[in-house]
C-alpha positions as CSV (number, residue, x, y, z in Angstrom):
1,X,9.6,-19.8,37.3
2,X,8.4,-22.1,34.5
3,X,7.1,-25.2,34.1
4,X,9.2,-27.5,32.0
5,X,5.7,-28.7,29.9
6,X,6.0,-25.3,28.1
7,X,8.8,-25.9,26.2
8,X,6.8,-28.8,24.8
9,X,3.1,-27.8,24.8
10,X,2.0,-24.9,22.8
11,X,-1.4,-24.9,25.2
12,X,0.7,-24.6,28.1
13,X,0.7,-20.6,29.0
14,X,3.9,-19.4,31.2
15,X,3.3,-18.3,34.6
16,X,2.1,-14.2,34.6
17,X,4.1,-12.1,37.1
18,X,2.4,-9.6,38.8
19,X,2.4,-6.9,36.0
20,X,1.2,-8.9,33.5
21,X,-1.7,-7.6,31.6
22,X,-5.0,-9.1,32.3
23,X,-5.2,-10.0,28.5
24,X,-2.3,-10.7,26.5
25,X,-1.3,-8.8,23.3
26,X,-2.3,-11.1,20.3
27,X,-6.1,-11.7,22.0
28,X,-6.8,-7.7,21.4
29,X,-7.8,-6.6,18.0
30,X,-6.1,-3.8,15.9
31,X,-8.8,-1.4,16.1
32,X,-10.0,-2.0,20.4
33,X,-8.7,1.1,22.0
34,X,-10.0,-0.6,26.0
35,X,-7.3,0.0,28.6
36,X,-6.1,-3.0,30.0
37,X,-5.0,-4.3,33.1
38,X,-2.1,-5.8,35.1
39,X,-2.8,-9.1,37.0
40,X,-2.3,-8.1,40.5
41,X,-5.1,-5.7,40.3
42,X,-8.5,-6.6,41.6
43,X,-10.5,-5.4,39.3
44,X,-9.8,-7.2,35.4
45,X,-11.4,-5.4,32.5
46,X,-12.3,-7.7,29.4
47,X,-13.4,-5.0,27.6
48,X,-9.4,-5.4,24.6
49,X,-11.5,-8.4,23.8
50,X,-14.7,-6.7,23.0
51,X,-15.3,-5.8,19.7
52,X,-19.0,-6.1,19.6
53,X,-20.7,-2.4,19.4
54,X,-24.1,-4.4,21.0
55,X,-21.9,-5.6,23.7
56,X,-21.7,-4.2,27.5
57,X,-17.9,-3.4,28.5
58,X,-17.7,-6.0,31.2
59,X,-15.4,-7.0,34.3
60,X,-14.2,-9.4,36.9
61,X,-14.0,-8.5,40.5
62,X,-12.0,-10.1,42.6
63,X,-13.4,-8.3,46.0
64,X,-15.9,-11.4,46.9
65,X,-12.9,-14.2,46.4
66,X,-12.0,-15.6,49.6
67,X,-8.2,-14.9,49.9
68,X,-7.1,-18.4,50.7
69,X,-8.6,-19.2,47.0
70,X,-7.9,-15.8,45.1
71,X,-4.1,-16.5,43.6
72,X,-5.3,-20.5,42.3
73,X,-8.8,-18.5,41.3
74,X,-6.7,-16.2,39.4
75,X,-4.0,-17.8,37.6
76,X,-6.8,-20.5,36.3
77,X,-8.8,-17.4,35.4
78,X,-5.9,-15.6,33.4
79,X,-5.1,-19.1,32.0
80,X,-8.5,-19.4,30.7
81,X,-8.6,-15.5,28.9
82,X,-5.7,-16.0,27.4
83,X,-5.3,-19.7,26.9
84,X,-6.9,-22.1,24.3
85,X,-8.8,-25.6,25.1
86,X,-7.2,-28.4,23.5
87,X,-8.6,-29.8,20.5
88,X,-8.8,-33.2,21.7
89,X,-10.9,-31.9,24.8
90,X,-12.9,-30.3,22.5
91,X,-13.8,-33.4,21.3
92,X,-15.8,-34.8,23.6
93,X,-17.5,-31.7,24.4
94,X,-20.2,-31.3,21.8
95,X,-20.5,-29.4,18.7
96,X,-21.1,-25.6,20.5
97,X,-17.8,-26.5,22.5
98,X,-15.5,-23.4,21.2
99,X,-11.4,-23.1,22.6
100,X,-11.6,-19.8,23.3
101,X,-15.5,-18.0,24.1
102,X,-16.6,-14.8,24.3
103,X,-15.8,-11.9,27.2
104,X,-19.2,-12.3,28.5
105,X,-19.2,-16.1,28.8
106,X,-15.5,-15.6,30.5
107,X,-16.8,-13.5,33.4
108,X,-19.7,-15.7,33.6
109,X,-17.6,-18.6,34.2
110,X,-15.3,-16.8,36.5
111,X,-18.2,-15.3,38.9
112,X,-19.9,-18.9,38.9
113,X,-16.2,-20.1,39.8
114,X,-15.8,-17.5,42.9
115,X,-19.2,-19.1,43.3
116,X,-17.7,-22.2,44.3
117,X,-14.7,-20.5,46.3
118,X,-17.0,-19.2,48.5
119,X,-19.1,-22.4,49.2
120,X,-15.5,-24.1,49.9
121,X,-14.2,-21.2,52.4
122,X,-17.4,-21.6,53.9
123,X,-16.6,-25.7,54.5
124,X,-12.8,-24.7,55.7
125,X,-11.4,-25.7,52.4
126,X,-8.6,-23.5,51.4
127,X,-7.3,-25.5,48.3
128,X,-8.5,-26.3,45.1
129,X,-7.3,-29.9,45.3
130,X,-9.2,-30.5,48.0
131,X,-12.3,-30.1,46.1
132,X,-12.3,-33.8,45.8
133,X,-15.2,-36.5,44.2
134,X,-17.4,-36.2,46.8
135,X,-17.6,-32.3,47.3
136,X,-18.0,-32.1,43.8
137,X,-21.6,-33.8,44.4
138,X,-22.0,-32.2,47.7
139,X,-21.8,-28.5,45.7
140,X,-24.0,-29.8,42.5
141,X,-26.9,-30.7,44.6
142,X,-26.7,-27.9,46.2
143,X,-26.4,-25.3,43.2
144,X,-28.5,-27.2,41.0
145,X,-31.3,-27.3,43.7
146,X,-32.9,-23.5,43.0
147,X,-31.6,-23.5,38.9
148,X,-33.7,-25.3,35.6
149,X,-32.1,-27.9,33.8
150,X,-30.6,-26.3,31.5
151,X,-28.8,-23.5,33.7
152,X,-27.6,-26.5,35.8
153,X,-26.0,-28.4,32.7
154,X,-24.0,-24.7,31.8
155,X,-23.1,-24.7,35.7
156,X,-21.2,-28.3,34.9
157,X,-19.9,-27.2,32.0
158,X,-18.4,-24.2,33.3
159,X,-17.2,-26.0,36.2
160,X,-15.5,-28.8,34.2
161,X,-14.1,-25.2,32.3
162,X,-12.4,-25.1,36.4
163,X,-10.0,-28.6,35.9
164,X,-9.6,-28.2,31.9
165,X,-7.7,-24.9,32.1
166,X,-5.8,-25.8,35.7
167,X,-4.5,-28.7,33.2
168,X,-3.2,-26.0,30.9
169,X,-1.5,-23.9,33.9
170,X,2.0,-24.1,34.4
171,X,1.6,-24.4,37.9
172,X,-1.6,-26.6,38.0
173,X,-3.8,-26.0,41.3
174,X,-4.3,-29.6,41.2
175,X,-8.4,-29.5,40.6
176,X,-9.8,-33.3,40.5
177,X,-12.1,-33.8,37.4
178,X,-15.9,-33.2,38.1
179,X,-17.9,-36.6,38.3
180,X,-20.2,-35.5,35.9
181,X,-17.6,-35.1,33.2
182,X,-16.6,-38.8,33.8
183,X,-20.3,-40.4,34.3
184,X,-22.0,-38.1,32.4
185,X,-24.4,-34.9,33.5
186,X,-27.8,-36.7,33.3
187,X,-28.0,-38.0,36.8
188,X,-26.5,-34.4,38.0
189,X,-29.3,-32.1,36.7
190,X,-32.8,-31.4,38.3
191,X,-35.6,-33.3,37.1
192,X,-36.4,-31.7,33.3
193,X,-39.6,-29.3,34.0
194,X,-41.7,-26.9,32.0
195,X,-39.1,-23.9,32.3
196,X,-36.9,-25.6,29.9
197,X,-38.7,-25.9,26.7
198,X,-36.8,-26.8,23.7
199,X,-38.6,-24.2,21.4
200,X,-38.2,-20.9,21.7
201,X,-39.9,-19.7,25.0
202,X,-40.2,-16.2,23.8
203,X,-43.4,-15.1,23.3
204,X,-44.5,-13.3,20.1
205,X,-46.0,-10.0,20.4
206,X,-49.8,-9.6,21.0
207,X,-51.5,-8.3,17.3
208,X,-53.3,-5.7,19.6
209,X,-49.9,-4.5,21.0
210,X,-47.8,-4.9,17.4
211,X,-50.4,-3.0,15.1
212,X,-50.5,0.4,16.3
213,X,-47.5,0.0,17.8
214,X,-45.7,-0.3,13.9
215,X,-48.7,2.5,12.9
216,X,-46.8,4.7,15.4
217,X,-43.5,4.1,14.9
218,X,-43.9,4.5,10.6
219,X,-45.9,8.3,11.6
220,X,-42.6,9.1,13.7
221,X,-40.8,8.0,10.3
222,X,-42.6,9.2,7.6
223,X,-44.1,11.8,8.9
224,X,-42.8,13.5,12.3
225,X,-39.1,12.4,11.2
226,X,-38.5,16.0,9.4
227,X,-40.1,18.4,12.1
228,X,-38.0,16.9,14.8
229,X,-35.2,16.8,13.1
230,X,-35.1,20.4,12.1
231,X,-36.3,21.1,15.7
232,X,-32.8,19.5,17.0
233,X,-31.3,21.4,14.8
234,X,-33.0,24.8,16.3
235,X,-32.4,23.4,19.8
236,X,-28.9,23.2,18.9
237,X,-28.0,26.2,17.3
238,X,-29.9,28.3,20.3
239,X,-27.6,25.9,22.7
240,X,-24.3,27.4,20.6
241,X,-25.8,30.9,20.5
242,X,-26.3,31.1,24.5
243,X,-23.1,29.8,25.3
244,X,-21.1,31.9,23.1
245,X,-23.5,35.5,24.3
246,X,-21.8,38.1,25.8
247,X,-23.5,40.5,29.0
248,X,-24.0,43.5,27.5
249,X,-25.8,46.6,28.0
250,X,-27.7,46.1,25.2
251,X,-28.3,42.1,25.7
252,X,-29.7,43.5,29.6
253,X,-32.7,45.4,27.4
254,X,-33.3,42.8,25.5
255,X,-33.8,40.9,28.5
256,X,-36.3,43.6,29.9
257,X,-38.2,43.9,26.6
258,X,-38.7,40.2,26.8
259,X,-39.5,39.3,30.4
260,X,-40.8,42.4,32.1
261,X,-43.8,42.6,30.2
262,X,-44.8,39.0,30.5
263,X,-44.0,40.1,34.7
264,X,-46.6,42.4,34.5
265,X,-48.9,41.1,32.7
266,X,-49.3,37.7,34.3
267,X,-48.2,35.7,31.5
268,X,-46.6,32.4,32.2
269,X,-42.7,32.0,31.7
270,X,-40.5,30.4,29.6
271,X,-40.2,27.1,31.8
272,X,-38.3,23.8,32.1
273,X,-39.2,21.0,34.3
274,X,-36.2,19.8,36.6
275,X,-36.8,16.9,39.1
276,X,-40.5,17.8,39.6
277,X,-40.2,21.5,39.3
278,X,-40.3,24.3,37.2
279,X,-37.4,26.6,36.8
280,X,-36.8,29.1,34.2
281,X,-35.7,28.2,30.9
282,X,-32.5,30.5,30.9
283,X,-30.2,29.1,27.9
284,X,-33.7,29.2,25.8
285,X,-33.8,32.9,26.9
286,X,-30.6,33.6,26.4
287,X,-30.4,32.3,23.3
288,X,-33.4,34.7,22.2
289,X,-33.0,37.6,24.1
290,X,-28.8,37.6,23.0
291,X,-28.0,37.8,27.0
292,X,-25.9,35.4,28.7
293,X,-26.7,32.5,30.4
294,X,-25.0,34.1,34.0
295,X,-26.8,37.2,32.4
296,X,-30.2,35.8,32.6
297,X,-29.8,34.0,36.0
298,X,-28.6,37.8,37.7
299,X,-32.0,39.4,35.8
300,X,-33.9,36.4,37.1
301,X,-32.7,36.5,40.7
302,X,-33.0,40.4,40.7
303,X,-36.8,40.2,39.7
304,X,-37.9,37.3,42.1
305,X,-38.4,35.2,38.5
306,X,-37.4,32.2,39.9
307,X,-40.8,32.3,42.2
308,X,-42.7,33.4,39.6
309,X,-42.3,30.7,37.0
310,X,-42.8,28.0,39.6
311,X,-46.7,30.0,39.7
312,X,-46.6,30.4,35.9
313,X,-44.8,27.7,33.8
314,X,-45.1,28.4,30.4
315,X,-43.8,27.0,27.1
316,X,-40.5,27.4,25.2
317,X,-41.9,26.8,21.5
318,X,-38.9,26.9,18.8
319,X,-39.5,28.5,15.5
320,X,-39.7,25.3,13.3
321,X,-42.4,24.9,10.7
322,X,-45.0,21.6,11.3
323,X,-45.7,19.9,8.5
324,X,-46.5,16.4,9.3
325,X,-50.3,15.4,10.1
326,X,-52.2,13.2,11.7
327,X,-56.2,12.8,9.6
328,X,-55.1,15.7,7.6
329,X,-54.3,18.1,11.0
330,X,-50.4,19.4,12.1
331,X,-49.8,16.6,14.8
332,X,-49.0,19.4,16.9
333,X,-48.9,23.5,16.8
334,X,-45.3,24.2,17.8
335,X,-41.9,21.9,19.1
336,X,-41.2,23.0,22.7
337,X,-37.7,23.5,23.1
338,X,-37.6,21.2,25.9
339,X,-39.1,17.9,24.4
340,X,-36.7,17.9,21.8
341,X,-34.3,15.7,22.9
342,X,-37.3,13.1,23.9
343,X,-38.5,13.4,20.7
344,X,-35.2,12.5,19.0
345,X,-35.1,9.6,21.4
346,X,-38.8,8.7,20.4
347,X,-38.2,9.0,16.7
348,X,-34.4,6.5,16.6
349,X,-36.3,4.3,18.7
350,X,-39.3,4.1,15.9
351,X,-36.6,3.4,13.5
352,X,-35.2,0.1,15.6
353,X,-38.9,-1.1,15.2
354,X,-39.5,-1.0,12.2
355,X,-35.6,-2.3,11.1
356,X,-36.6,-5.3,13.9
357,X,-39.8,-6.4,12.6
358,X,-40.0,-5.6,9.2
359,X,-36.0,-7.7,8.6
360,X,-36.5,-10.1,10.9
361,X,-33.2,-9.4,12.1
362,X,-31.6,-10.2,15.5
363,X,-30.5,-7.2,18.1
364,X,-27.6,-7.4,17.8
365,X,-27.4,-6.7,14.2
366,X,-29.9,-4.4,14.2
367,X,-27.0,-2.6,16.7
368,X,-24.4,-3.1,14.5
369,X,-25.5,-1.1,11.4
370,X,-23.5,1.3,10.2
371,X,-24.5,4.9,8.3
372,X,-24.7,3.7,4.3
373,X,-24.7,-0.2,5.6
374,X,-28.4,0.4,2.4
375,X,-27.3,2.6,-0.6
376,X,-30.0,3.5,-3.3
377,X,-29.4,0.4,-5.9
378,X,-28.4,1.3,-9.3
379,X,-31.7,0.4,-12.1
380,X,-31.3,-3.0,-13.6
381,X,-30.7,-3.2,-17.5
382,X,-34.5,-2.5,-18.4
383,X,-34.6,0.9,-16.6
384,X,-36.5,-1.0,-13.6
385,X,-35.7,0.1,-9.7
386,X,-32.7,-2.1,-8.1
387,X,-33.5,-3.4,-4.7
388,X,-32.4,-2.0,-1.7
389,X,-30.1,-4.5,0.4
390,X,-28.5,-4.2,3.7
391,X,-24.9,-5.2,4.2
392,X,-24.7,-6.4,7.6
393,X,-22.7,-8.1,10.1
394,X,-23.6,-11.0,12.2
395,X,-22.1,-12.0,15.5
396,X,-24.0,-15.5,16.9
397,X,-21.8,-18.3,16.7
398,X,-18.8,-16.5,15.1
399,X,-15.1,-18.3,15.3
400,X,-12.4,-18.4,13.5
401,X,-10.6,-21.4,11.6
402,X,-9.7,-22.7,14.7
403,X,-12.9,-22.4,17.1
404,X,-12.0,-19.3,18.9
405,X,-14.7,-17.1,19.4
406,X,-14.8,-13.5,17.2
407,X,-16.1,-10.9,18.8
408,X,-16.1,-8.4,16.2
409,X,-18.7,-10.9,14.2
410,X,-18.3,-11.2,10.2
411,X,-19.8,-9.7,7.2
412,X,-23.2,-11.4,6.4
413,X,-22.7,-13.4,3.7
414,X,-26.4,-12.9,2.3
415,X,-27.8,-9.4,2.2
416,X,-30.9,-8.2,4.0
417,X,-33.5,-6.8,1.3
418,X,-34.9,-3.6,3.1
419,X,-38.7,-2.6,2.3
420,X,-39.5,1.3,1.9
421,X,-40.7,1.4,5.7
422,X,-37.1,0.1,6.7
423,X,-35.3,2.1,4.1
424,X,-36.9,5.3,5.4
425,X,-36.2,4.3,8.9
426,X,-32.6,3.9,8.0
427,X,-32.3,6.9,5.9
428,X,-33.7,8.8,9.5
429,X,-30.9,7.3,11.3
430,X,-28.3,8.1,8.8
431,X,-29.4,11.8,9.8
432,X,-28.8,11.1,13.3
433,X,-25.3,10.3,13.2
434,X,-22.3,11.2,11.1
435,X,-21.2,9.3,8.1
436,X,-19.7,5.5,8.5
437,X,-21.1,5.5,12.3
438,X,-23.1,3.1,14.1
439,X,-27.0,4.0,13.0
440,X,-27.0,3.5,16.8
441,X,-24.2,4.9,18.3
442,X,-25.0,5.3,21.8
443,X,-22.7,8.9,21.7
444,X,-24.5,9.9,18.9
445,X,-28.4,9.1,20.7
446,X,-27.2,10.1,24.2
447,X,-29.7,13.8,23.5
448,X,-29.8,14.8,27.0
449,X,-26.0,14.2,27.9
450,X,-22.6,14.6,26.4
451,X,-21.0,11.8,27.7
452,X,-19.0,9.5,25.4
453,X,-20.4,5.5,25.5
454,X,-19.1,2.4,24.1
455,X,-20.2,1.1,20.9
456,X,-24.3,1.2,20.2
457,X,-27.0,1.8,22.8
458,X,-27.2,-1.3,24.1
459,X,-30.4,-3.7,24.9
460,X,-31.4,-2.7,28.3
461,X,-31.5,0.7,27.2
462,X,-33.5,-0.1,23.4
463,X,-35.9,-2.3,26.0
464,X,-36.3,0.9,28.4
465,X,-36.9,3.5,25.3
466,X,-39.6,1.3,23.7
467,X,-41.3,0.9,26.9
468,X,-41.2,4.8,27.6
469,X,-42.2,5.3,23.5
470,X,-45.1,3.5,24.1
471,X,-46.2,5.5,27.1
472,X,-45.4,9.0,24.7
473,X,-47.8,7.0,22.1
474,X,-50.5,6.6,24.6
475,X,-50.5,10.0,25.9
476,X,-50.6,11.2,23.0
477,X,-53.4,9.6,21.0
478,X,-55.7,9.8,23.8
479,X,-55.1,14.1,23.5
480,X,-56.0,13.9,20.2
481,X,-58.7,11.8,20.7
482,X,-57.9,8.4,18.8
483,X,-58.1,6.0,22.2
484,X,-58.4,3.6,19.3
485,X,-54.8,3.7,18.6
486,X,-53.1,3.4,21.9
487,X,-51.2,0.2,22.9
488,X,-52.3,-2.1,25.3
489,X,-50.4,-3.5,27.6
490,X,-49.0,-6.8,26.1
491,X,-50.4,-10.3,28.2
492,X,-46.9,-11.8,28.2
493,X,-44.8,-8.8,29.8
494,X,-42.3,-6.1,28.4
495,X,-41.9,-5.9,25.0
496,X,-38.5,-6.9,24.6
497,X,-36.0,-6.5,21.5
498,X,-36.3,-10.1,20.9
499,X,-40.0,-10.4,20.9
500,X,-40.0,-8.6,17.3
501,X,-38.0,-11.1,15.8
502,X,-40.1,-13.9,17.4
503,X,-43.3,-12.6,16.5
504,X,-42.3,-12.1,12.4
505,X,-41.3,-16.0,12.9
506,X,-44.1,-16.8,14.6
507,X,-46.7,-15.3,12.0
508,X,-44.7,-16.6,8.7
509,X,-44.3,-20.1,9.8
510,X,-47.8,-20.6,10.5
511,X,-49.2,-19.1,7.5
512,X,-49.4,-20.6,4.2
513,X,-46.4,-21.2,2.5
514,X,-45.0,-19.4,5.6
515,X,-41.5,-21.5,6.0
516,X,-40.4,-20.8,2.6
517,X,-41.1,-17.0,3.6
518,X,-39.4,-17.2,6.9
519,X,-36.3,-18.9,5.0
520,X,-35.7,-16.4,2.5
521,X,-36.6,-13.7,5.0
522,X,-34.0,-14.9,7.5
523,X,-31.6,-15.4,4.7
524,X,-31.8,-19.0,5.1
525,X,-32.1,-20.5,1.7
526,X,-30.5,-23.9,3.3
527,X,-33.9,-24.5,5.0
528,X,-36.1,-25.0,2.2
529,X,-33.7,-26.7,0.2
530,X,-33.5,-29.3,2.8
531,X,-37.0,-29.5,3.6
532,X,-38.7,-29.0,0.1
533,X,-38.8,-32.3,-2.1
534,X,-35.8,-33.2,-4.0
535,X,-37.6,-32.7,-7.3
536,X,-39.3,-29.2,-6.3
537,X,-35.8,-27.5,-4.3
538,X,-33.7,-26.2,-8.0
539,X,-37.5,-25.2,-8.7
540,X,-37.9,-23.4,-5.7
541,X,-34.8,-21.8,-5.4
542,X,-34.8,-20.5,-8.7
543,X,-38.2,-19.0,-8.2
544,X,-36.8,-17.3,-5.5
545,X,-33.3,-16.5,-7.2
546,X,-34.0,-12.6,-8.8
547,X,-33.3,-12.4,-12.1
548,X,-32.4,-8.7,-13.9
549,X,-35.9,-8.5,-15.4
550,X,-38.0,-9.2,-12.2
551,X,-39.8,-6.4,-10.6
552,X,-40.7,-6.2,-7.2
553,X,-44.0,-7.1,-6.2
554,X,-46.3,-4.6,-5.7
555,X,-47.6,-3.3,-2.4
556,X,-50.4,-4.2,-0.7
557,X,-53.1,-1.1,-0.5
558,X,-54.1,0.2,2.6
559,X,-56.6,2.2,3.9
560,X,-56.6,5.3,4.9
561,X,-54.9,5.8,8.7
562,X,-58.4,7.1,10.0
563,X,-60.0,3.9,9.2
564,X,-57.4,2.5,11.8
565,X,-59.7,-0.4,14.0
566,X,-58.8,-2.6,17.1
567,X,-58.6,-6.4,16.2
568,X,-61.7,-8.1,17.6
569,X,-61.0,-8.7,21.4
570,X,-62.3,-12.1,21.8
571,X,-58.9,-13.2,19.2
572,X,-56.6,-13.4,21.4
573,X,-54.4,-15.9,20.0
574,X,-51.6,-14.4,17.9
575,X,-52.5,-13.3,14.2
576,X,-51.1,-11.5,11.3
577,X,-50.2,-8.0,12.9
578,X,-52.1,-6.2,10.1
579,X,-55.7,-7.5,10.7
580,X,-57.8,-5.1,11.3
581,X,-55.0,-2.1,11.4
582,X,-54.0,0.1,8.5
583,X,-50.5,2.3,8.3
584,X,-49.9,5.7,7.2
585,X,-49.6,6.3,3.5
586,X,-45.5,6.8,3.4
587,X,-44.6,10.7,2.2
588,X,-40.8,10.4,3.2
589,X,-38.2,11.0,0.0
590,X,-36.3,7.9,-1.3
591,X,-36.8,5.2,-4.2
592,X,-39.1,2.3,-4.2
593,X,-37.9,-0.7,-2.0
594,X,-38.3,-4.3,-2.8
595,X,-39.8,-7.1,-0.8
596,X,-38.4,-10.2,-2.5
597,X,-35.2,-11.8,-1.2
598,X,-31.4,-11.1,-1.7
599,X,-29.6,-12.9,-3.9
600,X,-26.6,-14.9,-2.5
């Protein structure tokens, strides 16, 4: 049954029946491949209208709905994934006010509106329309009570999202209009405190944390990027080689010939280390000795080597040559067969710093790069090098013509310009994944598993792998003796993707000159045109425009990486991330990167 309003309002949607799909046909994009789902079910996917490869796949449950309130719940829930707001609503809803919003911010709303079912279920009210004036302020106070300001005013809004889409059902529930959208939301929010700060409350990085953490991360780049790279690709081929062996006679003396003697001789065994334990390393012995991998695990059992190697644990070192130093000295004697896939991990997760610091870019960006998103330039007229830009997209605040959110983001209309540290971090990744794929495609950087993931690895998981880089980092420096270099734990927490991004804006704008800097940087030319003089913006801009004759400036020298020094600890306030710290001298391939800004 339909409403008669459809016939006449374009915003009116027609009443799903029970096989519907969760999210109608012209919401999903060409290209999303996510299974859908049909309205009766309880669980509803939103991941057709995700096309963000930063995004988590997310979903509504229906399980905690009471069932008086689940079919009102869910037709104003469908009506609001596949409906628009109406212009005119729009209207009096602010500037950020968008008619159709993002997957996240849908199942946000729809868990803060099973929310409110509950608390009416609770009160033995089993209709919408009986959520009347004064249990709307009876449920404010009380959800506001334990939230900041600004998470209360969102809680209004999204509960004023509850009667603006019943309006655009066909068969409304009949939800009253929240007070606060009438009187307006001041007198319904807490008291403003200090956990609602209009400037950024993110804290930049600490210069003690930042310096040898970006020393670090550029010796994974510049100069460990090679050995572990050709180590994966030993790791590999030995992985291929044991699973395709064959038991054989001959493969049983090799086997012999390679383990019997260590046996005897008290030697330690080639060992892995599973949940705490050691156990023998049989696909790295398989791989060597030409046995198979059941092959191995019969010899094994037959000789008591299981027992043996939990005694004596030894090393499974692949036959990759080590050329990058540390002072002058191999950073290490061998690659164990066993820490390659951590060191892959370490070395893509040295390549998001440096892309996050050194472009200023956002996460999600950062996320959505895609192998040759920075090709070498071609030289300019005079034979000088070309700058190296990054063609990105950008996904904050995306909508289309008519206000309705894109999740797919757009093409950024103003290149990044990529330094050498950030070119050669990107030319790493772009040998970590296959051609035209995401430099961070969580399939692609998954090195222990083989399980396929959505899209990039996404921020909980970049947040985890710096956290467990920095703990590699420390280990190591303090075995080769340069406690000098290790990062200290940071005074304000984690460090977070964000943080990066913060601390380059917090170092540039209060530094000389610094929001000029920050505004080409960022890509935001429109700042310092607005803030500059109007005599002094053309001159500005132009100085900042390239022209075909400008070379890039040249790089500042720095010290050898043995002079590296601790900033003074009595500074603690935040200063330039360089002071006192000194990065390795670059020896990875590739052409000389600018450091001036794009041109438009």
């Amino acid at each position: 049954m339909t409403s008669p309003a459809v016939d006449y309002d374009s915003y009116v949607l027609p009443l799903p029946t029970r096989e519907s799909p969760v999210v109608l046909p012209q919401w999903i994009s060409p290209g999303n491949t996510h299974s859908n789902s049909r309205y009766c079910e309880a669980v509803w996917p939103l991941a057709p209208l995700i096309d963000n490869p930063s995004t988590y796949l997310v979903k509504i449950h229906w399980r905690r709905c009471p069932a008086v309130l689940l079919d009102e719940m869910k037709l104003i829930t469908w009506t609001m994934i596949n409906g628009r707001l109406r212009p005119t609503h729009l209207k009096t809803r602010g500037t950020g006010a968008r008619a159709r919003t993002s997957a996240h911010d849908l199942r946000d709303t729809a868990s803060e509106w099973i929310r409110l079912a509950r608390w009416l279920h609770e009160r033995r009210i089993t209709r919408l329309a009986d959520c009347t004036d004064h249990v709307w302020r009876a449920y404010i106070v009380e959800r506001s009570s334990d939230v900041g300001r600004g998470h209360a005013e969102k809680i209004c809004s999204m509960l004023t999202d509850l009667w603006a889409f019943d309006q655009l059902s066909a068969q409304p529930a009949g939800v009253t209009r929240p007070p606060w959208d009438i009187e307006g939301v001041d007198d319904f929010l807490p008291s403003a405190g200090g956990s609602d700060r209009g400037e950024n409350g993110t804290e930049p990085l600490d210069p003690q944390v930042l310096g040898p953490l970006l020393v670090w991360a550029i010796r994974f780049v510049d100069d460990f990027a090679d050995d572990i790279l050709a180590a994966w690709v030993e790791r590999c081929r030995l992985f291929a080689a044991a699973s395709a062996n064959q038991a054989t006679a001959q493969s049983h003396v090799a086997l012999e010939r390679f383990l019997l003697p260590r046996v005897r001789s008290g030697t330690p065994l080639p060992s892995l280390h599973r949940k705490g334990q050691s156990t023998l390393a049989r696909t790295y012995i398989a791989a060597l000795t030409g046995a198979s991998t059941s092959q191995v695990n019969r010899f094994a059992t037959k000789h008591q080597l299981y027992t043996l190697v939990a005694e004596r644990p030894g090393a499974c070192p692949l036959q990759v040559p080590i050329r990058g130093q540390i002072d002058g000295k191999p950073w290490r004697e061998n690659i164990d067969f066993e820490e390659t896939a951590e060191l892959m991990r370490h070395l893509g997760t040295a390549a998001v710093i440096l892309c996050l610091y050194l472009t200023g870019m956002r996460p999600q960006e950062v996320q959505g790069l895609r192998s040759g998103c920075c090709p070498d330039p071609e030289p300019t007229a005079d034979g000088a090098c070309g700058r190296h830009l990054i063609r990105s997209r950008h996904y904050k605040n995306v909508t289309d013509e008519d206000g309705n959110h894109i999740s797919a983001g757009e093409d950024r209309e103003v290149p990044w310009v990529a330094i050498t540290p950030v070119v050669h971090a990107i030319r790493v990744l772009e040998r970590m994944v296959p051609d035209g794929e995401l430099l961070l495609s969580a399939t692609h950087h998954a090195f222990a598993s083989h399980r396929g993931h959505h899209g990039a690895l996404k921020g909980g998981a970049l947040n985890d792998r710096i956290e467990r880089f920095v703990v590699w980092v420390n280990r190591e420096a303090t075995s080769l003796g340069l406690s000098h270099q290790t990062v200290p734990e940071d005074p304000h927490g984690a460090i977070g993707l964000a943080r990066f991004r913060r601390t380059l804006a917090w170092h540039v704008a209060r530094r000389p000159g610094g929001l000029i800097a920050l505004a080409i940087q960022y890509g935001h030319m429109r700042t310092v045109l607005d803030v500059l003089p109007a005599a002094t913006a053309p001159a500005a801009a132009a100085a900042f425009t390239p022209s075909s004759t400008s070379r890039p400036p040249s790089p500042r020298p720095t010290p050898p990486r043995s002079s590296v020094t601790r900033p003074r600890p009595e500074r603690r306030s935040p200063a330039p991330p360089d002071a006192g710290l000194s990065t390795p001298q670059p020896r990875h391939r590739g052409s000389r990167a600018a450091s001036s800004p794009a041109r438009s």
